[in-house]
N, C-alpha and C positions, 0 to 999 in steps of 0.2 A: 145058938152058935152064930159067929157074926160071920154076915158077907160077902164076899166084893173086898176089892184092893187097900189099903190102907190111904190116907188123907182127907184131905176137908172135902165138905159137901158140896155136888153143881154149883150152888150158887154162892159159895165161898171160893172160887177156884180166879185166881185173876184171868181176865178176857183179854188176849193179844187185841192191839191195833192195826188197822192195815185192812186192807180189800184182797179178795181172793180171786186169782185169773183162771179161767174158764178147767184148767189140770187141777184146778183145788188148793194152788200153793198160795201162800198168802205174800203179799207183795208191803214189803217194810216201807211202811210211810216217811220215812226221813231219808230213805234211798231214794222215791221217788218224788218225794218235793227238792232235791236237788238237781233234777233236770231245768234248767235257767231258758226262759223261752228267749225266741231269738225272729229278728224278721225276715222276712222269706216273700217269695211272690209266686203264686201258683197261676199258669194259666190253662184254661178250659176251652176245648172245643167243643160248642152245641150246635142243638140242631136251633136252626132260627126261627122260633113257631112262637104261640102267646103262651106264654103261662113260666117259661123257662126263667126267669128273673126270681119270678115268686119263688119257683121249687128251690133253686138257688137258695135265696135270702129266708124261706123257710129252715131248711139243712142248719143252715148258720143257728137262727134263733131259737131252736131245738136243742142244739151243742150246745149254744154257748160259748164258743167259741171268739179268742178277740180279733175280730174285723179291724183292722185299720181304713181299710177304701177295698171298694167295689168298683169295675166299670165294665160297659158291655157296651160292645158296637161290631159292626156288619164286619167281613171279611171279603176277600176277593171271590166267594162263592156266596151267592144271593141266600143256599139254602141253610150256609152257616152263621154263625154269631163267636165271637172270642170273648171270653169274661176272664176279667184279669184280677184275682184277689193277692191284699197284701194283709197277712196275717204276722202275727204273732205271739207262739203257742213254741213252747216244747217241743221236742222232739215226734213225741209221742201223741201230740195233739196234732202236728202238722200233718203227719201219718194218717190219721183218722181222717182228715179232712180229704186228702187225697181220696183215701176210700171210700167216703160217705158219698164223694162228689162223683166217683166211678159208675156207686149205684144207680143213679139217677139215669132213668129211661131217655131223655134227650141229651143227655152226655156223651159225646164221639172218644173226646182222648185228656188226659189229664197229663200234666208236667208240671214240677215243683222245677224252677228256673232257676241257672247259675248266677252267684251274686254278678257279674261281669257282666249280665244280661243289661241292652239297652233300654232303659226306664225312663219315662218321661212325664210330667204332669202339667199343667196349664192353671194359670192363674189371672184370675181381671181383680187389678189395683186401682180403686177411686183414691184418690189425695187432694187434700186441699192444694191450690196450683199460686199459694200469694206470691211464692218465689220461683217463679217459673224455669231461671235459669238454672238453678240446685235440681231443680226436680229433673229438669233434663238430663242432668249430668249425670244425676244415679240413674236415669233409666234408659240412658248409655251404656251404662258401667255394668248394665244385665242383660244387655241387648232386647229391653223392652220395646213393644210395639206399642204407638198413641194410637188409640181405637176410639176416644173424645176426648174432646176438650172444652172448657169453657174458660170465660173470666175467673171462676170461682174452686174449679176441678179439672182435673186429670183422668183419664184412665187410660192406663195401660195394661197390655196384656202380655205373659211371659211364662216360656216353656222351656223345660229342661229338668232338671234332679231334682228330689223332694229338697235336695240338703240349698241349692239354688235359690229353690221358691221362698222355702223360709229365712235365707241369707237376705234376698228383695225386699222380704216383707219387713223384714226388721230397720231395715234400710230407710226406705220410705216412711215408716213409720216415724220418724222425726220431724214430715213435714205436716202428720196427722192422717193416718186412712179412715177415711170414710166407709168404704165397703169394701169388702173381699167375696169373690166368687172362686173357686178350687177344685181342679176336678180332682178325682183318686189317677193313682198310677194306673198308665198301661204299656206293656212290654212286650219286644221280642230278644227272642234268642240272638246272638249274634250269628255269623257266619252263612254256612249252608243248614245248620242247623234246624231240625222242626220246631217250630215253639212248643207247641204242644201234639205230640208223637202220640201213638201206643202204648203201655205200661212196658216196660223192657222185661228182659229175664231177670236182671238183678236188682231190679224195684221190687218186681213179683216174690222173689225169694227174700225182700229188706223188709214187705207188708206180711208177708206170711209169718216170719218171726216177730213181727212187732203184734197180731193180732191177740197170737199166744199170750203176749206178756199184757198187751192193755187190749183184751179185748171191746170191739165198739156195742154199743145196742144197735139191735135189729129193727128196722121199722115194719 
């Protein structure tokens, strides 16, 4: 007598595709490769001690995550430090970073920033200087600063938007650049704003549901 259900055998049976979140449901891979990543700028308040850079930039190279720029410098308290990343991840991947960067023991407060937030980068333009009066004129026209000069080269140096610095550089680039130096973005919030506050209620309640759906790995 035969037994068990009617149909083909385990290993004739087709296998869904897809990854399954943490409730056991399986999450449709063409639902979730249409989340379109998007840039964003998180900033981190740490504690200012050695090592915090690395745990940072560990975090990152563990995920996988894609880093556009890093930067980290002192704040008006000796004992902290502000790291300001500029990512580019989905939804779902910005989310994880927020959390991955919460766990982190010398982590005080994390904030994903309004796009309207004050952003700013710096750049030093070497250029050949044969035509000294053009090159002045475009670095007029971006309100660069001459930090050297010679018979042979230029350098100036220029702060403001990413979309700015690479507008400069394209610029100049006609008279020939020799070297570019670029830091990554760093940002504050506008107004009275914190830059980077406490997790709020309704972040806490936006990660609680994002964990469900894409939950992170534990370290």
């Amino acid at each position: 007598m035969k037994r068990g259900l009617e149909g083909p055998a385990p290993e004739e049976r087709p296998t869904p595709e897809g990854r399954r979140n943490k409730q056991g449901i399986r999450i449709d891979p063409e639902v979730e490769a249409k989340r379109e990543p998007r840039r964003t700028v998180i900033s981190a308040l740490v504690k200012h001690e050695p090592g915090v850079l690395s745990d940072v930039s560990a975090l990152f190279s563990r995920r996988q995550f894609n880093i556009e720029s890093l930067t980290v410098g002192p704040t008006k308290t000796d004992e902290r430090a502000r790291i300001t990343v500029v990512v580019e991840e989905p939804d779902p991947g910005i989310d994880q970073i927020k959390k991955q960067l919460r766990k982190l023991v010398p982590v005080i407060s994390v904030r994903e920033l309004e796009p309207d937030a004050m952003q700013r980068e710096l750049a030093l333009i070497k250029v050949d200087a044969d035509d000294p009066a053009q090159v002045s004129a475009v670095a007029e026209m971006y309100d660069a600063t001459t930090v050297d000069s010679s018979p042979e080269t230029a350098t100036f140096q220029i702060t403001g938007s990413r979309q700015k610095i690479e507008a400069a550089i394209e610029t100049f680039s006609q008279f020939g650049i020799r070297e570019i130096a670029q830091t990554g973005t760093t940002a504050l919030a506008r107004g009275t704003e914190e830059t980077a506050a406490p997790i709020s209620a309704t972040e806490s309640a936006t990660e609680q549901s994002t964990q469900q759906e894409y939950p992170a790995d534990d370290d």
